[in-house]
C-alpha positions, 0 to 999 in steps of 0.5 A: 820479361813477361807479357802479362802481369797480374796486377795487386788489386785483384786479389783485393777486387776479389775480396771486397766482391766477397764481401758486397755478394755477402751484404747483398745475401743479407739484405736479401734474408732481411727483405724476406723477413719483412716479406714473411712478417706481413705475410702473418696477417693473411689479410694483409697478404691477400691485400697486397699480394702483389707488393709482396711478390715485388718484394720477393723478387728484389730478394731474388735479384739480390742473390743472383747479383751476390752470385755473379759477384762470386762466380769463377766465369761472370758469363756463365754466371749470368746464364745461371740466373733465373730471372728472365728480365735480370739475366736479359739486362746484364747480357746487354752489358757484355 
């Protein structure tokens, strides 16, 4: 008898990851939009330049979060990531 049985779930766990990773790049295209929308009245632009970089980094955050969810080894994944304080925070979880 074997030691280890993989379980049923994980093909499923696999899948719905897939998915979240898929729904985070979307909503990290969608927040550029918004970005790119307001970037159009340079007034507002100049106005606000430091909202508009926040909202650049939670696209950001959400793409690196779609690739940890898809990545083969979540541990190179996340010394993959580029941001500093994101790549910092999910090393404390392991």
């Amino acid at each position: 008898m074997p030691d280890f049985v993989p379980s049923k779930g994980a093909p499923q766990r696999e899948a719905t990851h897939r998915q979240i990773a898929a729904v985070l790049d979307e909503l990290a295209e969608e927040v550029e939009a918004l970005g790119a929308q307001l970037c159009v009245d340079m007034d507002i632009a100049m106005r606000h330049m430091d909202i508009l970089q926040a909202i650049d980094l939670i696209a950001q955050k959400q793409r690196s979060l779609a690739g940890l969810l898809t990545a083969d080894c979540p541990a190179a994944g996340v010394e993959r990531i580029a941001i500093d304080v994101l790549r910092d925070r999910l090393r404390l979880l392991g």
